[in-house]
Every structure is written in structure tokens, then in C-alpha cells.
C-alpha positions as CSV (number, residue, x, y, z in Angstrom):
1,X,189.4,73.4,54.0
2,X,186.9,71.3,52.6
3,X,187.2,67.5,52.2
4,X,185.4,65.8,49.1
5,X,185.3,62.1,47.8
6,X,186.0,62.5,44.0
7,X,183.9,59.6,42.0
8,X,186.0,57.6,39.5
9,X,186.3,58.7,36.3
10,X,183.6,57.3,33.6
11,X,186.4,55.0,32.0
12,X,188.0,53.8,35.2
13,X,186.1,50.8,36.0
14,X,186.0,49.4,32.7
15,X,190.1,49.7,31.9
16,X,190.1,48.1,35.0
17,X,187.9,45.4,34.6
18,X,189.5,44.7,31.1
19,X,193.2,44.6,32.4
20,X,192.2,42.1,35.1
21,X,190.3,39.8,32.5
22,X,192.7,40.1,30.0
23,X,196.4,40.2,32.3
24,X,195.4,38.9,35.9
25,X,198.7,38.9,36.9
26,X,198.6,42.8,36.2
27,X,197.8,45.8,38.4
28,X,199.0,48.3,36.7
29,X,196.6,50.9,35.9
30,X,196.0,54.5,35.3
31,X,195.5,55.5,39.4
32,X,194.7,59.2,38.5
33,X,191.2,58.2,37.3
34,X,190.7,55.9,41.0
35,X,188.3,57.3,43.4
36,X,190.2,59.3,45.6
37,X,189.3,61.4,48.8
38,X,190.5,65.2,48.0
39,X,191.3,68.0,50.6
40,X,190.2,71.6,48.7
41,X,191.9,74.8,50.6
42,X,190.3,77.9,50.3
43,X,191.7,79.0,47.3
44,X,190.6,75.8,45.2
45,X,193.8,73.9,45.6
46,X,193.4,70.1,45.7
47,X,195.4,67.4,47.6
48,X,194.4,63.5,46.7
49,X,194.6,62.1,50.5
50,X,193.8,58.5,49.4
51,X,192.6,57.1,46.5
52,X,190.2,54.3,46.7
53,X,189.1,51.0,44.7
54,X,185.5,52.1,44.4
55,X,183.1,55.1,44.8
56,X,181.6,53.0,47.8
57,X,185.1,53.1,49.5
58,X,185.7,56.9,48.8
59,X,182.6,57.8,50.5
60,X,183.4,55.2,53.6
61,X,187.0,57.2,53.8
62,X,186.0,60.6,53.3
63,X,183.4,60.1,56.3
64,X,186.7,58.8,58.1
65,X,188.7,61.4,57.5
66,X,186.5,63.8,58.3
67,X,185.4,62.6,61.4
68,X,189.4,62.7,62.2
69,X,189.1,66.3,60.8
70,X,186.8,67.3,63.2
71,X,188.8,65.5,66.4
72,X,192.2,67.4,65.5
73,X,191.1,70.3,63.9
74,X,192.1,71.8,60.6
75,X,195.8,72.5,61.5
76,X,196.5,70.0,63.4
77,X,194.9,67.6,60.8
78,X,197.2,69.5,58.0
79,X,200.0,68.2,60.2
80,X,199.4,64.6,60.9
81,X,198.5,64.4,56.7
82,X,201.8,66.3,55.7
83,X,199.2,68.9,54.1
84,X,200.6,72.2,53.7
85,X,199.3,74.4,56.1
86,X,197.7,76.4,53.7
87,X,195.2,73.9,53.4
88,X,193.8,74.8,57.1
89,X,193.3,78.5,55.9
């Protein structure tokens, strides 16, 4: 299992940017370009475990997480996430 804070996407910050300006009573927004925090399993499947405002806040989250990784242990951490337990593989 490897945990990884996935940067936002190059066009991310400036839809968002531009929906707030333009509808500020919006917040709807393409999520799957966010920042997220990603579990990897062995066999290169990913899991989003949070996604995140900024690349600042992925990075603060990842560190986080995988301190909490480290405290519970792989499995026990696949359990407490609802991760398949692949992932601890």
C-alpha cells in the first residue's frame, strides 16, 4: 500500500476561481480534478481517501493519514477507511 497526495489538475484552480467570481452562490464543480489524497495497492489500484481544496491541504492530509497508517497498520487502517483489504497486500 502506498499513500500519495495527487496535485490538482492544471485547469482546476482556474474553473474554480471563475465559478466563484462569476456564480458565488455556486459550488458546484468538477471534484475529480480536486487535490485528493490516494491509497495505491500493490497492483496499481487507486482509492481517492479525501479530496482536498488545495495542493497545500493534500500534502497536510496525506502526512495525516499516514501517520494514522503507521499507528494501525495496513490492515487495520484498510478497515477503519472501508478500503478493501486488498489494498493492505
Amino acid at each position: 500500500m502506498e499513500l500519495r497526495a495527487r496535485p490538482a489538475k492544471q485547469d482546476y484552480l482556474i474553473k474554480s476561481f471563475a465559478i466563484h467570481l462569476l456564480l458565488p452562490h455556486t459550488s458546484k464543480i468538477d471534484e475529480t480534478h480536486a487535490p485528493a489524497v490516494v491509497v495505491i495497492s500493490s497492483s496499481g489500484e487507486e482509492h481517492v481517501l479525501q479530496r482536498t481544496g488545495t495542493d497545500r491541504q493534500a500534502q497536510k492530509a496525506l502526512r495525516r493519514f499516514e501517520t494514522r497508517r503507521q499507528k494501525l497498520g495496513d490492515l487495520e487502517f484498510c478497515r477503519v477507511y472501508g478500503l478493501p483489504e486488498r489494498f493492505a497486500n
